[in-house]
C-alpha positions in Angstrom: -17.4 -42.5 -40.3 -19.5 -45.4 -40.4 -23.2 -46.0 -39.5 -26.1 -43.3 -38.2 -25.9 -40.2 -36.6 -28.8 -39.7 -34.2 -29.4 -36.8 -32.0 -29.7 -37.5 -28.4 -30.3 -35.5 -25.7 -29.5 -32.2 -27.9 -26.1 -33.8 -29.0 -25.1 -35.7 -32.1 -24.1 -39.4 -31.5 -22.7 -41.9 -34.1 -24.5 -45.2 -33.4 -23.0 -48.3 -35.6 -24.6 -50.7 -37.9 -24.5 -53.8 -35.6 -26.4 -51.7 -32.8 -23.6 -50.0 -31.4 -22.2 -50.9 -27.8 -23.9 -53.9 -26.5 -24.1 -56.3 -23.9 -24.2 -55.3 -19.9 -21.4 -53.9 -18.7 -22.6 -54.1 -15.1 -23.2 -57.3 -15.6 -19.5 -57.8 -16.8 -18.3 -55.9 -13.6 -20.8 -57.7 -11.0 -18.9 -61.1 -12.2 -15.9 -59.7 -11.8 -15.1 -60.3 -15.8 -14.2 -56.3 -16.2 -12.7 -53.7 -14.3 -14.1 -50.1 -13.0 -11.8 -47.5 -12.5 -11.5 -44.2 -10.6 -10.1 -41.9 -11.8 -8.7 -38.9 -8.8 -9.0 -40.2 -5.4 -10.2 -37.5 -2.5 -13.0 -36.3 -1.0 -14.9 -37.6 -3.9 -13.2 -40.5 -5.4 -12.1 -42.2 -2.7 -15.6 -43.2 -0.9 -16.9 -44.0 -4.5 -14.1 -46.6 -5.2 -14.0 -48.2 -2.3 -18.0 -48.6 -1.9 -18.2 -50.0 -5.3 -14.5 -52.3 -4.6 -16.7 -54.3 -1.8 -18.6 -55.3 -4.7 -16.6 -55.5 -8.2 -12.7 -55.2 -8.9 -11.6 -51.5 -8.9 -8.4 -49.7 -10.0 -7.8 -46.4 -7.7 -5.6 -44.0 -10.1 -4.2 -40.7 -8.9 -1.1 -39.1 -10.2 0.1 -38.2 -7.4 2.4 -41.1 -6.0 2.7 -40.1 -2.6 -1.4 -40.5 -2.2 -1.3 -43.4 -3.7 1.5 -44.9 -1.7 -0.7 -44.2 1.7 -3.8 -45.6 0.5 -1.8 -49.3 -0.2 -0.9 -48.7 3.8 -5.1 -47.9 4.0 -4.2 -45.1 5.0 -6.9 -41.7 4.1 -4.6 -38.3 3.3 -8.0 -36.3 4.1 -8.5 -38.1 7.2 -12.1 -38.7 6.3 -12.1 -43.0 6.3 -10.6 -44.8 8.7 -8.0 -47.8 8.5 -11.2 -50.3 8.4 -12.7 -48.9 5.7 -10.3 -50.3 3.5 -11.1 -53.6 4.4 -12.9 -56.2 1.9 -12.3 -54.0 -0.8 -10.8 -55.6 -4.1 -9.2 -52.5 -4.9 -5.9 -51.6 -6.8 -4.4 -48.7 -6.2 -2.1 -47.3 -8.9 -0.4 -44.6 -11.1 0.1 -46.3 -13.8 -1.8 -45.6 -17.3 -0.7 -49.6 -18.0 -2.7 -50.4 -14.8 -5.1 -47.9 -15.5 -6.1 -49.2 -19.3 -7.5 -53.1 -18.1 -10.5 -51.0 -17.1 -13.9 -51.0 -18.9 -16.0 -48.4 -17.0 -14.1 -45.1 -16.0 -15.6 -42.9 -12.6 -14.0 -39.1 -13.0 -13.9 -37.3 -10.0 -11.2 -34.9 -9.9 -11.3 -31.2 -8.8 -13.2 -28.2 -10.3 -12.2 -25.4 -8.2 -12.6 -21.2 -9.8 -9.0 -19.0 -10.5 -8.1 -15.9 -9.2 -10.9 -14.3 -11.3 -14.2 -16.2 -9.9 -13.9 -18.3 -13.6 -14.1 -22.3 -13.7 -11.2 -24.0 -14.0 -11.6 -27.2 -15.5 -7.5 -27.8 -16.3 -8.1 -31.3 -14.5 -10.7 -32.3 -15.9 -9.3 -32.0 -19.1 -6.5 -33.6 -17.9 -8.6 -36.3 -16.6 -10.4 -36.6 -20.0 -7.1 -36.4 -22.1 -5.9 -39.7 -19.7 -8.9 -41.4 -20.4 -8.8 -40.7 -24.0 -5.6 -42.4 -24.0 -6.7 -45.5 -22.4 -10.1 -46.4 -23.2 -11.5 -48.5 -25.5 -14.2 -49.9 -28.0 -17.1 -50.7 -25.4 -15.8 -48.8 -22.3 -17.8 -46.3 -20.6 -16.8 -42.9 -19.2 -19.5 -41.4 -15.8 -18.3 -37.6 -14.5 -18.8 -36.8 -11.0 -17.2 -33.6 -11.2 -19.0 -30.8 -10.5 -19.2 -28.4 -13.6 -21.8 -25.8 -15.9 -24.1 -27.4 -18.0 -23.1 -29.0 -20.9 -19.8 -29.3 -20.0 -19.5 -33.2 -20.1 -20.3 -32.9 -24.0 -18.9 -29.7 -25.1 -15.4 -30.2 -23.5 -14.7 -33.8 -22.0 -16.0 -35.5 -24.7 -13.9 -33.9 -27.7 -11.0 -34.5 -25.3 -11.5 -38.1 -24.9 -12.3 -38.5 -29.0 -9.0 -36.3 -29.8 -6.9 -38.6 -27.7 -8.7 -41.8 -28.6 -9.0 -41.7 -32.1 -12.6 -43.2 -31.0 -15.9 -42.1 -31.5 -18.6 -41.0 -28.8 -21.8 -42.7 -29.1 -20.8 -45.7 -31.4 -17.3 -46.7 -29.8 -17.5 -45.3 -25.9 -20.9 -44.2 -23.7 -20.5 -41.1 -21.4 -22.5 -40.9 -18.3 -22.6 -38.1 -15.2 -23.6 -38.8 -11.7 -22.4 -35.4 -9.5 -21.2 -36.4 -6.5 -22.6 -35.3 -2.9 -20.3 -36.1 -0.6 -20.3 -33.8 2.3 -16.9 -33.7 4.2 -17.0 -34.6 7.8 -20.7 -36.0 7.7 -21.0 -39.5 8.8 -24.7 -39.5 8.5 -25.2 -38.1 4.6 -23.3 -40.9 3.0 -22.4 -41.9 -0.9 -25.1 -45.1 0.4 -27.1 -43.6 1.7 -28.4 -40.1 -0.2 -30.2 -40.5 -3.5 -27.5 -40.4 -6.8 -28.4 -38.6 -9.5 -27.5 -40.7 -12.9 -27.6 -39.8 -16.5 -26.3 -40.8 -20.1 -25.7 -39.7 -23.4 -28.7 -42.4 -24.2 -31.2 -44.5 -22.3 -29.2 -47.5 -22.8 -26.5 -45.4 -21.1 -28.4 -44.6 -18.4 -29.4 -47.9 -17.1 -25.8 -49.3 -17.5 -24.8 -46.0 -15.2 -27.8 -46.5 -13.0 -27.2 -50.0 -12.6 -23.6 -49.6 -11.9 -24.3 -47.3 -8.9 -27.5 -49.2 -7.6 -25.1 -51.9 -6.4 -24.0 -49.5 -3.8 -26.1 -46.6 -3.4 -29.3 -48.3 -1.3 -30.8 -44.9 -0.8 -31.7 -45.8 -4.6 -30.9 -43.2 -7.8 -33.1 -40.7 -9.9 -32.7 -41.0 -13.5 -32.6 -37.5 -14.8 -33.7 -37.3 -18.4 -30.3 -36.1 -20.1 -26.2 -35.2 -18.9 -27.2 -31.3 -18.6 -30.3 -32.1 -16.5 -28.0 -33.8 -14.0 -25.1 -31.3 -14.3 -27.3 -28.1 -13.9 -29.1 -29.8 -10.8 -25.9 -29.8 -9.1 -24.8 -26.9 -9.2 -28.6 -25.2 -8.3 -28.5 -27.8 -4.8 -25.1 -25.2 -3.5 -26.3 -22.1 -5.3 -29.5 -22.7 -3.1 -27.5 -23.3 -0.2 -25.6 -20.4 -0.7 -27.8 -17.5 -1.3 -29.3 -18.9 2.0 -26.6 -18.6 4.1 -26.0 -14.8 2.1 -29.7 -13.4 3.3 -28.5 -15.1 6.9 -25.3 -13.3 6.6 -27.1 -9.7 5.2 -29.8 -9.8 8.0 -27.3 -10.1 10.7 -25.4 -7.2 9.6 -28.6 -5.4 9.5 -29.3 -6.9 12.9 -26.5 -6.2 14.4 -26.4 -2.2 13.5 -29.9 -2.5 15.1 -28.7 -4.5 18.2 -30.0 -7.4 17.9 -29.1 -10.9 18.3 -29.1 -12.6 14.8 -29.7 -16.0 16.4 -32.6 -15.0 18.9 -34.2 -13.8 15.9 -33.8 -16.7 13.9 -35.0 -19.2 17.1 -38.4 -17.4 16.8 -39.0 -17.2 13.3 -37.9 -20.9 13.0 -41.2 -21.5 15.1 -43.0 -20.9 12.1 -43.5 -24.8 10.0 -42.2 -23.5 6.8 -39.1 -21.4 8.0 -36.0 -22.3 6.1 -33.0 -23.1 8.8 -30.3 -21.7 7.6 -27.3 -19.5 9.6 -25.0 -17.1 9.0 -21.3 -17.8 8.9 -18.0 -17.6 6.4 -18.4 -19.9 3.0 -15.2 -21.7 1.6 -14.8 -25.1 1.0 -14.4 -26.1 -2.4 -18.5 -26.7 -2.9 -20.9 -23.6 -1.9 -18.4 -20.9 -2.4 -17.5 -22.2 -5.8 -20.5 -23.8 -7.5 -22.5 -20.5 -8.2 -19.7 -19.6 -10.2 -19.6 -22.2 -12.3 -23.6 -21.5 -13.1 -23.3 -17.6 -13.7 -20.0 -18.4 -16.0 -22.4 -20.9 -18.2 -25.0 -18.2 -18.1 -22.9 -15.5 -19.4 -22.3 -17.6 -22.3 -25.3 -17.4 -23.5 -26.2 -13.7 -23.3 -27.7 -13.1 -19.7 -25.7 -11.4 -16.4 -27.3 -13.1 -13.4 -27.9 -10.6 -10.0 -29.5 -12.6 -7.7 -26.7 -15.4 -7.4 -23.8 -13.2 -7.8 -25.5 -10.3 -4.5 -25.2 -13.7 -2.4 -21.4 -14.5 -3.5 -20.7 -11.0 -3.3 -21.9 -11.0 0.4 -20.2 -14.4 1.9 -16.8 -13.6 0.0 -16.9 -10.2 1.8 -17.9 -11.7 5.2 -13.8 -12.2 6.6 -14.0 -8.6 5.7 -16.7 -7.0 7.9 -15.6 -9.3 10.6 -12.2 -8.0 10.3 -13.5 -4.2 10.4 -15.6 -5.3 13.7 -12.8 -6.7 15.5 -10.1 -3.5 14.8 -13.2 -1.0 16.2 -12.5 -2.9 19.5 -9.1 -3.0 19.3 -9.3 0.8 18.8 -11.2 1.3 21.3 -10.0 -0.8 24.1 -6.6 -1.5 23.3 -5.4 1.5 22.0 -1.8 0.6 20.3 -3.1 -1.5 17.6 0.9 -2.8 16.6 0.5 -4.4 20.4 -2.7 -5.8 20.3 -3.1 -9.5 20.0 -5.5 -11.9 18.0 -6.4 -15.4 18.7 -8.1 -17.1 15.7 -10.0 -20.7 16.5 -10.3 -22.6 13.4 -8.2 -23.0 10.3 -10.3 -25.6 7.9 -13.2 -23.6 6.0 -15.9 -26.2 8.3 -16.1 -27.9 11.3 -14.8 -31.4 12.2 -12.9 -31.7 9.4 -9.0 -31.3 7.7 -9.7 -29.8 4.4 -8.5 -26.4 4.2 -9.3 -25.7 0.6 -11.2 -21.7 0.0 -10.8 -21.6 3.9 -12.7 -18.0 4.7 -10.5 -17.9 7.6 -7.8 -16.7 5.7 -9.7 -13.7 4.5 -9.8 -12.5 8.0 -6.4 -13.4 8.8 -4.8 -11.2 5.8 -7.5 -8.6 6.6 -6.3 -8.1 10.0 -2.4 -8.2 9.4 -3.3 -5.3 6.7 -4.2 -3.3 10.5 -1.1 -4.4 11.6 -2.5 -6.7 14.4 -0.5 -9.5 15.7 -2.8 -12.5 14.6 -2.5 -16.1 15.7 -4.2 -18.7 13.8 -4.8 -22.5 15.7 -6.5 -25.5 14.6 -6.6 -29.1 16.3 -7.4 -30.6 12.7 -5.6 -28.5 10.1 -1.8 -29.3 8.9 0.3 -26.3 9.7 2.7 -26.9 7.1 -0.3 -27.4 4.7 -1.9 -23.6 5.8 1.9 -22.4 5.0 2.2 -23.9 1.9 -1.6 -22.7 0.7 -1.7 -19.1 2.7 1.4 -18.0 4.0 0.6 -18.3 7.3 1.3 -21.4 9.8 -0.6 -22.7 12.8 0.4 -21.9 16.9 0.3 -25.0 18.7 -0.2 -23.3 21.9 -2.1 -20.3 22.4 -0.9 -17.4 24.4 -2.6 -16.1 27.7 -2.9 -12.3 27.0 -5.1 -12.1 23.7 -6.8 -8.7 22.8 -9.7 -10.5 20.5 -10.5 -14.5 20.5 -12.1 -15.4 17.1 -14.1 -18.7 17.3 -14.4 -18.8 13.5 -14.8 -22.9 13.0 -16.9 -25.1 15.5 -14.6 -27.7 16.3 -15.6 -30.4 18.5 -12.8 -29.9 20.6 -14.0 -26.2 21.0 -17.5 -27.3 22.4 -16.1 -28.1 25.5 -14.3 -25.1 26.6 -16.3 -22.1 29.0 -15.8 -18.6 29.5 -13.2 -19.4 32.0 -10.7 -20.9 29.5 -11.5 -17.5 27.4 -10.4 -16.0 30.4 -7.4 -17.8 30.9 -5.9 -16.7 27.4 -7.1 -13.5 27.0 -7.2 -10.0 28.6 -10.0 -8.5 30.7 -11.0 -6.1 28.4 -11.1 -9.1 25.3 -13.7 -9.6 22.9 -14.8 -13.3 22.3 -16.6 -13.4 18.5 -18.4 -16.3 18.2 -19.1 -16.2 14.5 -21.3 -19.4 15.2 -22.9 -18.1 17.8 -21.6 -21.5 20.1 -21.2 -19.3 22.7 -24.4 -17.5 23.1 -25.1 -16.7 27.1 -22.1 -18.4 28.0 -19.7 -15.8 28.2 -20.6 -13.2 30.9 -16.7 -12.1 32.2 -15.8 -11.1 28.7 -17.0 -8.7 25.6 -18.7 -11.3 23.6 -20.1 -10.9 19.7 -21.7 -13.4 17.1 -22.6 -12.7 13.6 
């Protein structure tokens, strides 16, 4: 090994004789003299690589060819950008590693879902890190957007990238994070505008990261003083979110045993100026319901069981359950035959407004109540039903039916906004429950049973 070893940010980095890596790479990329590449190209990658193509050259690399071949038509597989927004963009879209190695910086944004078991699963991004370690080169620099435990960056993706490589971190390649905080189906919380979060393996790092991402992000970005800093703040922003949305989801089963309505109660405590907002509802997607677990994993590692993060995930993963177990009591007790009785289910995706279908909740109610034996029908104006198949076993009606026992309103469509009771009434029976699990509904629907969480 040749020159110092320093130790930097808690991790030993090599640093060479001559000063190491030098010059500005943002520089390089604002002339257009080097290339930036992202690396996985949805929810995340996408946005960032074609914000940053309207102002440097960008290769787009995904391995899977078919996504690829629809972005060269500009055409979104998640449906979240539209044909326009691949317009002045000098952007490359590939799956070639050949294609892939003229770049200089390297953006990972790939997916860092839980298994079976609740336990990270960070397969891609050491697949990720293994293609990158096979590419880069003396000078490049690597930024993660992926969300992950602290200290992951260094203590996996790194080792990765120097095994493949044959290079060394902190004297021949830089490593950066920035987590990402795109919000599917928001127009208004944007990559531009909503502060970025940048760090580095060193401060010369940093600014090159910061830099990098300041020629896009105008909202501006906080320097956090080190790659766990950054890394452990995002996975705290959805365990907040979701332990909020757990005491919602407690308090209106407590509420509800005690008949009252969980959202009249929240209107008048919300009067109060520091009263958090926050509602009950089912938790998928592939952000709040998975984060926490990333944290508690990381914190079992080191010797402590946390209590207070894993209650909240205990109650929103539960939630399809207890819904399920309130809609059978009024099948039992108004429909009698529960093999006849029919269920309507409004909503597919695991949020509103949008196509992603990933952790969907909705599919814990739907195997909940075919375990009863209920006939259950599933629609959704933005989901694929071939994609629900393929991920759940289930696929989507394209019509609902007129004689429905139970109407579940579990996702709050647009579409869905404009319909009264008496479309309710139209496809469902006079005795029918209508449960409105976002409480849309609320003194709307008088010529049927009607429940919200």
């Amino acid at each position: 090994m040749s020159g110092d070893t320093n130790n930097i940010n808690g991790h030993s980095i090599a640093s060479s004789g001559d000063g190491g890596v030098v010059g500005s790479i943002a520089q390089a990329l604002i002339n257009k003299e080097k290339k930036l590449a992202v690396i996985g190209l949805g929810y995340v990658g996408l946005p960032v690589a074609l914000a940053l193509a309207k102002k440097v050259k960008v290769i787009g690399f995904d391995i899977n060819a078919n996504r690829i071949e629809l972005l060269r038509q500009n055409v979104d597989p998640s449906n979240e950008i539209k044909p326009e927004g691949f317009l002045g963009c000098d952007i490359e879209f590939t799956a070639s590693m050949e294609v892939l190695r003229e770049a200089n910086f390297f953006i990972v944004a790939v997916p860092t879902p839980v298994d079976d078991h609740k336990v990270p699963d960070i397969t891609l991004l050491k697949k990720a890190s293994e293609t990158v370690g096979k590419v880069i080169k003396k000078g490049d620099y690597v930024v993660f957007e992926s969300t992950v435990y602290p200290c992951c960056t260094e203590e996996d993706c790194v080792p990765v990238i120097e095994k493949n490589s044959g290079l060394l971190f902190g004297r021949d390649f830089k490593v950066g994070y920035s987590p990402e905080r795109i919000n599917p189906g928001d127009t208004k919380h944007t990559l531009e505008n909503v502060v970025k979060v940048v760090a580095g393996c060193d401060e010369e790092t940093l600014e090159q990261v910061a830099a990098v991402y300041s020629l896009v992000v105008t909202a501006g970005v906080h320097k956090a003083s080190s790659i766990k800093v950054a890394e452990a703040a995002k996975v705290i922003e959805n365990t907040q979110r979701d332990l909020n949305i757990a005491l919602m989801n407690e308090l209106s089963i407590i509420f509800d045993k005690l008949g009252i309505n969980t959202y009249e109660v929240l209107e008048a405590a919300g009067t109060k100026w520091n009263f958090l907002k926050f509602y009950p509802g089912l938790v998928g997607g592939h952000c709040i319901g998975v984060d926490p677990y990333y944290l508690t994993y990381k914190a079992s590692e080191v010797g402590f069981s946390s209590r207070v993060i894993l209650a909240g995930r205990y109650i929103n993963d539960t939630m399809g359950n207890y819904i399920s177990k309130k809609i059978l009591q009024h099948v039992i007790m108004y429909s009698g035959n529960v093999r006849e009785a029919k269920v309507l289910i409004m909503g597919a995706t695991f949020k509103e407004n949008v196509t992603d279908i990933r952790n969907s909740k909705v599919a814990d109610i739907v195997a909940e109540l075919r375990s009863y034996y209920l006939n259950v029908h599933v629609a959704d104006p933005k989901a694929s039903s071939e994609e629900v198949m393929h991920e759940y076993g289930f696929s989507l009606v394209k019509q609902p039916d007129n004689d429905y026992d139970v109407v579940i309103v579990a996702v709050s469509h647009t579409e869905y906004m404009a319909y009264d009771e008496d479309y309710f009434a139209s496809i469902s029976k006079p005795h029918a429950l209508i449960a409105d699990l976002k409480g849309a509904y609320r003194n709307k629907i008088n010529n049927r049973k009607y429940w919200s969480l």
